[in-house]
Every structure is written in C-alpha cells, then in structure tokens.
N, C-alpha and C positions, 0 to 999 in steps of 0.2 A: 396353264392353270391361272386363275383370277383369284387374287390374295387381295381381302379387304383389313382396311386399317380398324381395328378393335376401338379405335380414338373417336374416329368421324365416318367411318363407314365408308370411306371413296377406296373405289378398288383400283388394282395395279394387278399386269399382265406380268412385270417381274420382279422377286422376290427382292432383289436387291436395289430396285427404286422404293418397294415398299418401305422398307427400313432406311433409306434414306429419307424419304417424307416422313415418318414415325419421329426423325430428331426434333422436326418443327413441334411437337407437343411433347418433349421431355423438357424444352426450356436449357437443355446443355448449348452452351456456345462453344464448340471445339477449336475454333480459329482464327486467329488472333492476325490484325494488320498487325505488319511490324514496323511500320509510321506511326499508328498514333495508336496504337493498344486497343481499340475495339473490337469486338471478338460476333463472331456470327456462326448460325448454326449449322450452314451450307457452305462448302467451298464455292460453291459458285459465286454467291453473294459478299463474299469475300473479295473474290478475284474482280467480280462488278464495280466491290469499294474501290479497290486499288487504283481503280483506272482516274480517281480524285486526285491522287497523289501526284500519280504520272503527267499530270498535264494533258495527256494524249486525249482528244474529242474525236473518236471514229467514226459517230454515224450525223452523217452531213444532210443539209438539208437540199431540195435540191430545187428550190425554189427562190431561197434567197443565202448567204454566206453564213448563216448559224451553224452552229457544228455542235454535237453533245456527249457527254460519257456515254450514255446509256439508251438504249435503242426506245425501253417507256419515255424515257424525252423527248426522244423525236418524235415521236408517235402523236404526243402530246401536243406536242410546236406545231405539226402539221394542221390540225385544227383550223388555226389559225388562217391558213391560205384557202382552205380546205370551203369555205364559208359556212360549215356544216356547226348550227348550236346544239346538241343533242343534252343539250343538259338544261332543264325546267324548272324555272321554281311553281313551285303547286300553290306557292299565296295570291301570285299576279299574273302567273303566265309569260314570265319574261326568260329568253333563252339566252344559255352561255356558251361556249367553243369548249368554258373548261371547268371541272367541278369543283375545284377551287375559288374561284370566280364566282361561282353559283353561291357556295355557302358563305362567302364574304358578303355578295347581296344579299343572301338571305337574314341576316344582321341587321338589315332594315325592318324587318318584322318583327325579329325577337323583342319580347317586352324584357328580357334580362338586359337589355343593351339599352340603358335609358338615356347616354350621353351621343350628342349627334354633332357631328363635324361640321363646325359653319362655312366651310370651304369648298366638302361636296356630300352626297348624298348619305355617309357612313354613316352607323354607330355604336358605341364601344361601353365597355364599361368605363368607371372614371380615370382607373391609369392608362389603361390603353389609350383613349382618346389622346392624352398627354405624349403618349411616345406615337403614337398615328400625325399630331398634326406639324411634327418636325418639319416634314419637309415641304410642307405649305408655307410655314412661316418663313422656313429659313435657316431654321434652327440648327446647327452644329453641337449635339448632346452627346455624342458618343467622343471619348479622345485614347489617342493611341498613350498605351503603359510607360512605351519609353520615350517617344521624343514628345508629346502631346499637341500630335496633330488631329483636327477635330471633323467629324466623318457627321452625317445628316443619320444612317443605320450603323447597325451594330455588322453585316455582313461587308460592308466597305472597311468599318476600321478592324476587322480581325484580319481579311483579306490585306488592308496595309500590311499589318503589324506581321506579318511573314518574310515580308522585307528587313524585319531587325531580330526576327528568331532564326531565318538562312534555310526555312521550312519550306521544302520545293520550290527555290528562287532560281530563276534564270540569269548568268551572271553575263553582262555582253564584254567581249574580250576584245575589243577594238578601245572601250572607252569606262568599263566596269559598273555600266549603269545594272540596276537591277528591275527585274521582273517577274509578277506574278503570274502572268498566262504565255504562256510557248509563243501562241497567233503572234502578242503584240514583241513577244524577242524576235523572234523571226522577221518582222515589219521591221523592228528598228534597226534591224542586221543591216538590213538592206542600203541604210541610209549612210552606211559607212562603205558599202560596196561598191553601190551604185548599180548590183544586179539586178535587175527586172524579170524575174526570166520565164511570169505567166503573160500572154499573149493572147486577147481575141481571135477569135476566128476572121471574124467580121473587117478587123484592119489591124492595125500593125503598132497601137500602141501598147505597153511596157509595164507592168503594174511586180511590185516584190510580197506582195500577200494575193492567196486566192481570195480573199472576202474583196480587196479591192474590183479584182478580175469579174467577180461574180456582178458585184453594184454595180461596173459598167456594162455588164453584158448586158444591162435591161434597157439601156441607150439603144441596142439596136433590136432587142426580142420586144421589143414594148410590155414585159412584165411588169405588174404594177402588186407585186406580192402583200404589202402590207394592206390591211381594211381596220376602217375604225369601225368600233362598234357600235357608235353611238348613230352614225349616218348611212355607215357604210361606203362611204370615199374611198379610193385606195390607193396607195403611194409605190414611188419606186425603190425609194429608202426610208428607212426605219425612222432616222433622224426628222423626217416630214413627218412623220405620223404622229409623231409625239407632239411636233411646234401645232400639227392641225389638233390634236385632242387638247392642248391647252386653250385654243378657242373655246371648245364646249363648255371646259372647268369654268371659263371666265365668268359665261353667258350665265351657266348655271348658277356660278357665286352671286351673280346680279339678279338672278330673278329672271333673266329672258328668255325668249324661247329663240332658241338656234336657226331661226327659218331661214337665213343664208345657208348653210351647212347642209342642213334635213332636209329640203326640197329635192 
C-alpha cells in the first residue's frame, strides 16, 4: 500500500519510512551529537555528523589521495577529475564542475555586489570584500583565543584552536606532539618508527601515509588527476595546480591575457 505525506504529497511504499520523513516537516530535532550538542531530525544525519568528530574519512577518492566523511563529498570532489561542468551560468554561459563555484561567479553580475576585488575577478558587498581580500594581501585577521596565533580564515584558526580545547586531538606518544587530522598523526607516527609499510606495485619503494603512496603511484600510471579551470592543464599533484593557477591570478591582476597558459 502507497502512504502519501499529507505535507508534500511524495508517497512511501512503507508506513514506517513515511513517518520517518514526516519528522523533516515537524521541525523536532530528536538527536543530539554528544561532542558538540547539535541535534538533527534524522538519526542518520546524526550518525553522518559524527563521522566530524571521529576523524575517520571512509570514502576515498580514487583518483588522487583525498579521502572524505561523507559519500556527497565525494561525489562532489569527483567532478573535478571528471572534466564534466554541468553547472551554467545563464548571464555568460560560462560552466562550473561545482554549484558553489557557479554562484560565487555568479556574483559577478549581481548588481547587490557593487565592491569588486582588485586582485581577481570577485565581487562582494563592502565587508565581505574586506574579509575576501585577506589572503591576497597577506593578511593574518583572524587570531587564536589563547595563545594568539594569527590564521589568514576563520576555518584554520578554529581548526588550531582544538589544539588548546583537546577537542578531537591526536596526541603522538613517541614525542606528545598534537594533531588535528588522523592522515597527518599517522604520517608523523611514522617518522618516529621509521615504518613504511605501503609499497608500490610498480617497485619497491616505502612510503608511511597512503596519500604519499597514491602521489607516487602517478610516477608510473601517468595520471595527471588535477585540471585547471582556467586552461585546462593538468597536473600530477595538487600542490602544481595551485603554483600553476597563480600564473593566471598574476596575468589577470596585470591586465594580460594568459596566451602561454591558454594555447
């Protein structure tokens, strides 16, 4: 029997998912992390949070060493390799990997956004602009509560500042350094062990993170995973793609046109 929701009209084959979806439009949050008190309406979306907490990134990419909580991340990330824009602005015609992306371009057209970034092509209203051209200038605006170390975004210095609340820190028991991300405890482990213990197919050298394991394996697959978007070039590490998109910024900051690049 097909049970429709009295809310929105989408039907359910059974009763007991219907009333599960029904919680989404009472607005009750019955579920509370019990890290940081946020409450959600679904256990599942609960159990999805949790996976913040935990450190733990299960769905890997498998193209280059990224790893993510959550399987819409990946999905997301894949885009990326994917070369696929399916996302369009309707003012230019110009296409994005990701609809994020899209509506940040789209910013260019808005007439609410009358302040424009002399650095690249944004624009914002007048305090946004202020906290957007941080990290053009150089800027260090954000500083940690307790020891006042100074971070370019607010997502690096709360990211610190877990290091002085003990808020899912990795603590290394070789030397008591501390850590935000598992990947980089695990790396540093190594450096006190001296274990290596992922291995190429291909030859016989020794790497103590798989993200290392993975950037060498495109030494011999010839993947070249990362693309820029601006030429469409594409690299074998991450760290290249960025030193090559700051060509663009430069060109662009100058007024030129990128014909090294873009040919």
């Amino acid at each position: 029997m097909v049970s429709g929701c009295d809310q929105c009209g989408k039907s359910f084959t059974l009763k007991s998912t219907l009333k599960t979806h029904q919680l989404t439009h009472s607005g009750l949050r019955l579920f509370s992390c019990d890290q940081c008190g946020k409450r959600f309406t679904l256990k599942g979306n609960l159990k999805a949070h949790q996976l913040i907490h935990s450190g733990l990134k299960p769905f890997s990419c498998d193209q280059c060493e990224k790893s993510f909580s959550h399987s819409s991340d990946l999905r997301k990330h894949q885009l990326i390799h994917s070369g696929l824009k399916p996302f369009s602005c309707d003012q230019c015609g110009k296409s994005f990997a990701r609809k994020a992306t899209l509506k940040a371009h789209q910013l260019i057209h808005s007439e609410g956004k009358p302040f424009s970034c002399d650095q690249c092509v944004k624009t914002f209203g007048e305090h946004e602009l202020l906290i957007h051209q941080c990290p053009h200038s150089g800027r260090k605006s954000y500083h940690c509560d307790f020891c006042g170390k100074a971070f370019k975004n607010q997502t690096n210095r709360n990211r610190h500042q877990r290091i002085h609340t003990g808020q899912d820190v990795y603590v290394c028991n070789h030397c008591g350094n501390l850590f935000v991300h598992y990947a980089q405890f695990k790396a540093h482990e190594a450096t006190h062990t001296g274990v290596k213990p992922y291995h190429p197919d291909q030859c016989g050298k020794g790497f103590s993170s798989t993200a290392s394991l993975k950037a060498h394996q495109r030494v011999h697959t010839g993947k070249r995973p990362y693309r820029c978007d601006e030429c469409s070039k594409t690299f074998r590490l991450s760290g290249s793609l960025k030193q090559h998109q700051r060509s663009h910024t430069r060109k662009q900051r100058n007024g030129e046109v990128c014909k090294d690049w873009c040919q």
